[in-house]
C-alpha positions as CSV (number, residue, x, y, z in Angstrom):
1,X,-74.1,-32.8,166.3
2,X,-74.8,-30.2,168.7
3,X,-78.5,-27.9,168.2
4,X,-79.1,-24.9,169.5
5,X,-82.1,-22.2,168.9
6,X,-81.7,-20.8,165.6
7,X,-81.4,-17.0,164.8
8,X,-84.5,-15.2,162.9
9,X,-82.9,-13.7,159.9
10,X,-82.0,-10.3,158.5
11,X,-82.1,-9.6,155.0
12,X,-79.4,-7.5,154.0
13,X,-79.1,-5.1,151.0
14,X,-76.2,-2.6,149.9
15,X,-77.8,-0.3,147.5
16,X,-79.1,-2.8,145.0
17,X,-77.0,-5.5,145.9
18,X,-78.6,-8.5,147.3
19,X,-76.1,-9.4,150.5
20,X,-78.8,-12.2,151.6
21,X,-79.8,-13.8,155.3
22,X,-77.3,-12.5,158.0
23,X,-74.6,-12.0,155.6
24,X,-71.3,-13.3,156.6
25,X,-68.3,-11.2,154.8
26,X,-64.9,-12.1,154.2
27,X,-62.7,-9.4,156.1
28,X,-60.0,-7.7,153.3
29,X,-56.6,-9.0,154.9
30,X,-53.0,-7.9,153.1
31,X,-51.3,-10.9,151.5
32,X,-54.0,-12.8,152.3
33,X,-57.5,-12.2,150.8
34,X,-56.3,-12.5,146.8
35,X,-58.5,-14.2,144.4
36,X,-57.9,-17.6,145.3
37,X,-58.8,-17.4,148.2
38,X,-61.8,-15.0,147.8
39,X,-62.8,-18.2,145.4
40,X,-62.6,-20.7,148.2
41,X,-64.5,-18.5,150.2
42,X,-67.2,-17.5,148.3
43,X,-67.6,-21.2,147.2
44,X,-67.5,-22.1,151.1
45,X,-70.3,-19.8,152.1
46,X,-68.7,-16.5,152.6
47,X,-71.7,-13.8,151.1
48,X,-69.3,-11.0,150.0
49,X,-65.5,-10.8,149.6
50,X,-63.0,-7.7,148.9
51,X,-60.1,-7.5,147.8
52,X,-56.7,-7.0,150.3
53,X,-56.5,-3.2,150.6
54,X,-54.7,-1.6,147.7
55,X,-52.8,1.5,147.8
56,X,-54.2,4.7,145.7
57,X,-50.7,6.1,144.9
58,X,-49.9,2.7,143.6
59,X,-53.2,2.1,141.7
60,X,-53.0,6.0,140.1
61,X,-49.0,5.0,138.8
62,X,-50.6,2.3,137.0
63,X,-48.7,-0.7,138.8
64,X,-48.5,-3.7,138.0
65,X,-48.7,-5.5,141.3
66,X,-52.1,-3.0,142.4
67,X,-53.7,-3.5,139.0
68,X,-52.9,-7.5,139.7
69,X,-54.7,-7.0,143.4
70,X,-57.7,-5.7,141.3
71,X,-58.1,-9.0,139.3
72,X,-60.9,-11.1,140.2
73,X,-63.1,-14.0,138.4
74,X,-66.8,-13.3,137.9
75,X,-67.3,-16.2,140.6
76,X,-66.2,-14.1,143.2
77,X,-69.5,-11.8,142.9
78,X,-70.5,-9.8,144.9
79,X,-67.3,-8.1,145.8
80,X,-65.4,-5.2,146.4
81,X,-61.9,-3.5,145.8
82,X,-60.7,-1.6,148.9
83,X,-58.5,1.1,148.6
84,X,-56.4,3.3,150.9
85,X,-54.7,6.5,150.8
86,X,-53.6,9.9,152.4
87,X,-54.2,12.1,149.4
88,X,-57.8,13.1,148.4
89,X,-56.7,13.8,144.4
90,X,-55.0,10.0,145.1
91,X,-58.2,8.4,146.1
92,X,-60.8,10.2,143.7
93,X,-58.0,8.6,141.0
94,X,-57.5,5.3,142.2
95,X,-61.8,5.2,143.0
96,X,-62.1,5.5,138.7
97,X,-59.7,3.8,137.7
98,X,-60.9,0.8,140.7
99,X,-64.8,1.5,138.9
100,X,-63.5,0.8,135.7
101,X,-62.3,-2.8,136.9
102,X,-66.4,-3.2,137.5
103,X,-66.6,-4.7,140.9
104,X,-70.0,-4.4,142.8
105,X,-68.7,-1.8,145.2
106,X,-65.3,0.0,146.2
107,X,-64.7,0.2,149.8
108,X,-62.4,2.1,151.5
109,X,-59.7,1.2,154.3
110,X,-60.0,3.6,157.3
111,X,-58.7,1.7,159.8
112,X,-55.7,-0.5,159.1
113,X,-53.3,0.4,162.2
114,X,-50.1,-0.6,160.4
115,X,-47.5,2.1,161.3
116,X,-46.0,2.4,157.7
117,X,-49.9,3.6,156.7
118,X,-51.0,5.8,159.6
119,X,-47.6,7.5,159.0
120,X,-49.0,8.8,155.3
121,X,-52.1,9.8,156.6
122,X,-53.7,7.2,155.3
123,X,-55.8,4.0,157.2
124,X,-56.8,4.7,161.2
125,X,-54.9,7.6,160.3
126,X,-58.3,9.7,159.3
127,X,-59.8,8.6,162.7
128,X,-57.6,11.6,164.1
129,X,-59.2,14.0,161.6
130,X,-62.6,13.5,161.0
131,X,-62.9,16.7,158.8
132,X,-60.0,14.7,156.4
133,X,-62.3,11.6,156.5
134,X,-65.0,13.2,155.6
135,X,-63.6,15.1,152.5
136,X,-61.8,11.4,151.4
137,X,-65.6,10.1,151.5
138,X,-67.3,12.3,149.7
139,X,-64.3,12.5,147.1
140,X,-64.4,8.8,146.7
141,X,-68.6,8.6,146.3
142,X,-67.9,11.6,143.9
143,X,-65.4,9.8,141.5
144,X,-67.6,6.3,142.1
145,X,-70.0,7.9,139.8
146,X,-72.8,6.0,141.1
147,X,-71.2,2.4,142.2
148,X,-71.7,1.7,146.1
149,X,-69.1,3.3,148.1
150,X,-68.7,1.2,151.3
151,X,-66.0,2.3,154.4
152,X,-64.0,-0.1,157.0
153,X,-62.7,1.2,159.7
154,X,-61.9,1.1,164.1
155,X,-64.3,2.9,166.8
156,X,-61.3,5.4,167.4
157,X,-57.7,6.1,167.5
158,X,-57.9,5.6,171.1
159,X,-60.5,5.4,174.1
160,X,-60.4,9.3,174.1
161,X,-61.7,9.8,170.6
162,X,-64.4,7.2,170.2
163,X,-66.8,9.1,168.1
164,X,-67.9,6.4,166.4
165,X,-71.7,7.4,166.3
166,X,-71.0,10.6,164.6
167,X,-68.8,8.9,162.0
168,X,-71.5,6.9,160.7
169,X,-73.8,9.8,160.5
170,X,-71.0,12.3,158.7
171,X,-70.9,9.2,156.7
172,X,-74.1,8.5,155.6
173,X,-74.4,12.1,154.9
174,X,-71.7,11.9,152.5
175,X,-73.2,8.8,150.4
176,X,-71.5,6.0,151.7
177,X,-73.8,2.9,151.9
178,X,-72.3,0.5,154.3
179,X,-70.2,1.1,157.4
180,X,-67.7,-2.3,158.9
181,X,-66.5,-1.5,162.2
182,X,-63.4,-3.4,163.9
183,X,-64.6,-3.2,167.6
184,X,-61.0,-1.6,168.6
185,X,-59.2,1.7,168.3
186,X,-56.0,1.8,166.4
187,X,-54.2,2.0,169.6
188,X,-55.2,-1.6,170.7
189,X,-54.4,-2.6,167.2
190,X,-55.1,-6.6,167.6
191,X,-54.9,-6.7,171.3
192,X,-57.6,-6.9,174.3
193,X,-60.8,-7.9,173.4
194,X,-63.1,-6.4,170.9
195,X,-65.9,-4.0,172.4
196,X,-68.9,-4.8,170.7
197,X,-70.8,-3.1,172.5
198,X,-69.7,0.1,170.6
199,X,-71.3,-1.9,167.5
200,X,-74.8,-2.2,169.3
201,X,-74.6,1.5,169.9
202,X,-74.1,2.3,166.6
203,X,-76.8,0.2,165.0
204,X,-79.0,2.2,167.7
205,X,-77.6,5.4,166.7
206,X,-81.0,7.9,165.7
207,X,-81.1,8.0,161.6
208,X,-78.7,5.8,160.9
209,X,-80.0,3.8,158.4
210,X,-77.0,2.5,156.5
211,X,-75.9,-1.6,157.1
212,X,-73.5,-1.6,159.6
213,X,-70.9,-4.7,159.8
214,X,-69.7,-6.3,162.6
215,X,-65.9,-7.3,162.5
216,X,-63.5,-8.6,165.6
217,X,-63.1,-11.6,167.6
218,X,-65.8,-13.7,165.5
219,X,-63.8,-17.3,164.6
220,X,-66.6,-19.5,165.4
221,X,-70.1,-19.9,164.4
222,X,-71.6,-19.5,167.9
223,X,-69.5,-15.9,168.1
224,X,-70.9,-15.3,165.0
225,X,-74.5,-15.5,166.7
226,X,-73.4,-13.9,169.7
227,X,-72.4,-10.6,167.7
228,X,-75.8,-10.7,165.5
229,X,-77.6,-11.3,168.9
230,X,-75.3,-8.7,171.2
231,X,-75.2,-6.1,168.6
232,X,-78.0,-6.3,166.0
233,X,-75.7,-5.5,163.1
234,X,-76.5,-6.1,159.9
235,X,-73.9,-8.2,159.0
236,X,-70.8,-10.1,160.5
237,X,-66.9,-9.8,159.2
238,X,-64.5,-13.0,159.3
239,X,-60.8,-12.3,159.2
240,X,-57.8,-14.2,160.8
241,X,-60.7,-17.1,161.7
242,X,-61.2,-17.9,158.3
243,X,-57.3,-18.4,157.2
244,X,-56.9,-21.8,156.5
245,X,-60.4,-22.4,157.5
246,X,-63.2,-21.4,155.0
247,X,-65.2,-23.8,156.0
248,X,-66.5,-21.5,158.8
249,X,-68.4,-19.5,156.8
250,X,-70.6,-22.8,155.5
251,X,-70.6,-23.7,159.1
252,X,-71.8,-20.4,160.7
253,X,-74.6,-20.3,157.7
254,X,-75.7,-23.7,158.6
255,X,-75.9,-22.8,162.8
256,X,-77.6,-19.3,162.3
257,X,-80.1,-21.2,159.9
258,X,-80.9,-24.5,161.6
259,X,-79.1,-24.2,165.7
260,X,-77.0,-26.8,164.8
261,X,-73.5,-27.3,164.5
262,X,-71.2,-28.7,161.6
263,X,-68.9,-31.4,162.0
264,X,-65.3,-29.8,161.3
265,X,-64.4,-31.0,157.9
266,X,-62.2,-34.5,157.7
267,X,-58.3,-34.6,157.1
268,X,-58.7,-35.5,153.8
269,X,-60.8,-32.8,152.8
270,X,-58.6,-30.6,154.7
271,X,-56.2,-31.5,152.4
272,X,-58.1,-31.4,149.2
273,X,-59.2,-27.5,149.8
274,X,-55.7,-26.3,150.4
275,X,-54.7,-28.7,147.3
276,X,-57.6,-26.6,145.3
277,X,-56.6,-23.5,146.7
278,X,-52.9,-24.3,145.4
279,X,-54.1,-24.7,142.0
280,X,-56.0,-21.7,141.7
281,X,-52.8,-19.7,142.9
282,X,-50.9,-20.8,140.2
283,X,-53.5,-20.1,137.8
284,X,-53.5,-16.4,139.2
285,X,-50.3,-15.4,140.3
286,X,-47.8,-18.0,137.7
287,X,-46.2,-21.0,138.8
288,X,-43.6,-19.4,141.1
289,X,-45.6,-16.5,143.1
290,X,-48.9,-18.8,143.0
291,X,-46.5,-21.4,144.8
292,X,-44.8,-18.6,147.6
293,X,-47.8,-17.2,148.2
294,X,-49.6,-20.2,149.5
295,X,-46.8,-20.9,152.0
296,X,-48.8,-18.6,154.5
297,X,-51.5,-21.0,154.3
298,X,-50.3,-24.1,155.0
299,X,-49.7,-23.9,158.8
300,X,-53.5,-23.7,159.4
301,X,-54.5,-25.8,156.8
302,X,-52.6,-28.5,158.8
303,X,-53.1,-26.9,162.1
304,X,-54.0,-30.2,164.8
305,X,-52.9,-32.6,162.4
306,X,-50.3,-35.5,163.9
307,X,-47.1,-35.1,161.2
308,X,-48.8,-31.9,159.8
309,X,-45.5,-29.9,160.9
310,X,-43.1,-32.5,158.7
311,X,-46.3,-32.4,156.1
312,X,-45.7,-28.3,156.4
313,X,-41.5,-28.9,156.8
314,X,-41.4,-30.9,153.8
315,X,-43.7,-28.8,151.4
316,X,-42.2,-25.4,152.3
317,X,-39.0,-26.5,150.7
318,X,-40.5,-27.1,147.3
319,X,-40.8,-24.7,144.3
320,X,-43.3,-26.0,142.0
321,X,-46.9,-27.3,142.5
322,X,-46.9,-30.4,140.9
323,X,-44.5,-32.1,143.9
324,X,-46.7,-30.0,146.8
325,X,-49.9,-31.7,145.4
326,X,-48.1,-35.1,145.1
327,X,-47.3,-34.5,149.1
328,X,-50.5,-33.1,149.8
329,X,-52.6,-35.9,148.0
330,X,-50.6,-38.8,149.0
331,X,-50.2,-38.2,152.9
332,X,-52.3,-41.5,153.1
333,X,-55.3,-41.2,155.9
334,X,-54.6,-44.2,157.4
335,X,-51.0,-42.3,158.6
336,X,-53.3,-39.2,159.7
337,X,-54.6,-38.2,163.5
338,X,-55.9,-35.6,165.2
339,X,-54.3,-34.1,168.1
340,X,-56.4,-34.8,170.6
């Protein structure tokens, strides 16, 4: 076990929601981030988890698959819903009826840099009109009616319109009581490193008082630490590093507490969480969707694993759970390395 100098520790509070010690938060991810998995992650460390962002035109036409997205068990506390839209009457709608659903907070999505969203206006769209993001803001803290209003979203559209400072002041201002920022602009989408830099300027921006979220390039515990340390934020978000992997959140907990490091969980218990995270889809989504849906999880549940592509090969072809926990369970240890 490696040990390192521990962090001191920064207690975190959204409104009147206890966050706790250098909070670690479970990024909102499409497709990915549904209640299953916001179970496993909770249970493996992670201090606040959201919802995958959830369209407000779908949400105000009362369907069935955003009102699904919405779902969440009381285990999952604290969490959030994240919406996203282009239309202000949209949002306030979707905000009330997202309130009514009685999560902790509602958060909303300004900075997914998906073509098919920027295109409506909505997402890292507002980043091109501050005046729009703004008036979205204040309409969603409006129709909140009191619940935390929190925002996710990029330092700019590109490296000419990083005003990133000025958007956590304008919104502050507004009411909103948390800001997560994904150290890129929408042009670099997932590319190039993340600037955090541009977080630690923000923390040190003069009156900003609201928590501010760190979120990019943090798949580790130590780059956890390094972006508390580098940046001061308030918080750190996990997103692609915790697929198939929510033991990192336990682990970074245990490192920014103590200096040292985890071991990385055994085979078997590799196999157990994804076995536990199959069940729980079912239970959610029905026997057919809960069994599609966890096909995106597989390959980094078994990611390094000797056989874990004919392990992957052999369980993709299967329909229903009670043959995919039968492979999952049985793959005898004995049969099971690691790549070195």
């Amino acid at each position: 076990m490696n040990c390192e100098g521990k962090m001191s520790s920064v207690y975190m509070k959204i409104e009147k929601i206890d966050i706790g010690k250098n909070p670690l938060f479970l990024a909102p991810m499409e497709d990915v981030t549904d209640s299953p998995f916001r179970q496993i992650c909770r249970k493996k460390g992670a201090n606040i988890v959201y919802t995958e962002f959830i369209s407000s035109e779908a949400i105000i036409r009362d369907s069935d698959i955003a009102l699904h997205k919405m779902h969440f068990e009381e285990v999952e506390r604290p969490f959030g819903i994240q919406i996203f839209g282009g239309r202000e009457e949209a949002m306030s709608g979707a905000a009330k009826v997202a309130v009514a659903n009685n999560p902790d907070l509602v958060d909303i999505n300004f900075g997914c840099p998906v073509y098919k969203i920027v295109k409506k206006g909505a997402g890292s769209a507002c980043l091109k009109d501050l005046d729009m993001m703004e008036r979205m803001a204040g309409t969603v803290v409006d129709a909140a009616g009191g619940l935390p209003v929190t925002v996710k979203t990029r330092l700019g559209w590109d490296d000419k319109t990083i005003r990133i400072q000025e958007v956590g002041m304008m919104l502050q201002n507004v009411g909103v009581k948390a800001l997560t920022v994904h150290a890129r602009t929408r042009c670099q989408k997932y590319k190039g490193d993340a600037r955090w830099e541009w977080l630690k300027m923000l923390k040190n921006t003069p009156g900003l008082e609201i928590p501010i979220i760190g979120n990019g390039d943090v798949t580790s515990p130590r780059l956890a630490k390094k972006m508390f340390d580098e940046t001061g934020v308030d918080g750190v978000m996990i997103g692609r590093g915790a697929i198939g992997n929510p033991w990192v959140f336990e682990q970074t907990r245990h490192y920014l507490e103590t200096g040292e490091l985890l071991p990385d969980p055994t085979i078997r218990e590799r196999l157990e969480l994804c076995a536990e995270q199959l069940r729980l889809s079912v239970a959610h989504h029905g026997e057919k969707y809960g069994v599609i849906i966890m096909k995106k999880h597989y390959g980094q549940y078994l990611k390094g694993i000797r056989n874990g592509k004919k392990l992957r090969a052999a369980i993709m072809e299967e329909k229903e759970m009670a043959p995919v926990l039968e492979l999952l369970l049985n793959f005898r240890e004995e049969k099971l390395y690691a790549v070195a």
